[in-house]
C-alpha positions in Angstrom: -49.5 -18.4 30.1 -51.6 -18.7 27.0 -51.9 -16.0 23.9 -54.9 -14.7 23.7 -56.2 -16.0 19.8 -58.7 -13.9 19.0 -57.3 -11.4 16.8 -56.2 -14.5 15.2 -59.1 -15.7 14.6 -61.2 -12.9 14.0 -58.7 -12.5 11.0 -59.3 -15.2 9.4 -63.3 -15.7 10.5 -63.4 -12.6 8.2 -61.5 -14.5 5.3 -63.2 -18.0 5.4 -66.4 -17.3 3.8 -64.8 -15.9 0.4 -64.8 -18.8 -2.5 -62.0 -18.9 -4.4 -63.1 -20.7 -7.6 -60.9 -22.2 -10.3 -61.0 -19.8 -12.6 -60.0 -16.4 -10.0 -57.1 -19.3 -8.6 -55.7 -19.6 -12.1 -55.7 -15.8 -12.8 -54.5 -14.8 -9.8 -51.3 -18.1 -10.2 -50.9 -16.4 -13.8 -50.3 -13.1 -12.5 -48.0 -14.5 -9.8 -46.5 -16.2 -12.4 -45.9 -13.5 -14.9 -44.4 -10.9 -12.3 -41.9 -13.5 -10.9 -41.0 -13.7 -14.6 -40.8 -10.1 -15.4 -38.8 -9.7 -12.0 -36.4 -12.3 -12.8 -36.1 -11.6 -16.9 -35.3 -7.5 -15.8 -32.6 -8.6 -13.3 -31.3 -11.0 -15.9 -30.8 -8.2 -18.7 -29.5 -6.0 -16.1 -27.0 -8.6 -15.8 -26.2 -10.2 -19.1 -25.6 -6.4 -21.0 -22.6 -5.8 -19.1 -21.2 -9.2 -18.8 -21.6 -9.6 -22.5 -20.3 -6.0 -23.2 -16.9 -7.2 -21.3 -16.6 -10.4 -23.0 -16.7 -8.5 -26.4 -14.3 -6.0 -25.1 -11.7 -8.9 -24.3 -11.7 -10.7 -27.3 -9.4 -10.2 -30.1 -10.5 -7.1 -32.5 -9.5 -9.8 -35.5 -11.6 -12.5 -34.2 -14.8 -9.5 -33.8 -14.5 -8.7 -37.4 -14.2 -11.9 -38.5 -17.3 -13.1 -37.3 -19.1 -9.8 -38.8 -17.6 -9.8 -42.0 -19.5 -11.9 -44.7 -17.7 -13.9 -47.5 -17.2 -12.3 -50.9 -20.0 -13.6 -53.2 -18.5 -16.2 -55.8 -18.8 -15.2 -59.3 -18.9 -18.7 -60.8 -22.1 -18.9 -59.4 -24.6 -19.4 -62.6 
């Protein structure tokens, strides 16, 4: 028994003419490029807040402060 192909091929009969130049390929790679990066740096923040939220709340409150506080200013400075 054999498929029948023609749908098949009808498809892509109606494709094969277009020309995809070098320019409309790199445009169209840059897109592809900058959603996969928007995707991936929104499910990244999604996932970092928290994480980094709970790593501040199990730290030491002395330790927090610490590293917020800034050193008095000498005085002997001239």
């Amino acid at each position: 028994m054999t498929l029948p192909l023609e749908p098949v091929e009808l498809s892509v009969r109606l494709f094969l003419p277009a020309y995809i130049g070098p320019g409309l390929a790199g445009g169209a790679l840059a897109i592809l490029a900058g959603l996969v990066t928007s995707v991936a740096l929104a499910v990244f923040v999604v996932v970092w807040y928290p994480v980094k939220r709970l790593l501040r709340l199990g730290r030491k409150p002395d330790a927090a402060a610490s590293e917020n506080s800034d050193p008095a200013p000498s005085e002997d400075a001239s």
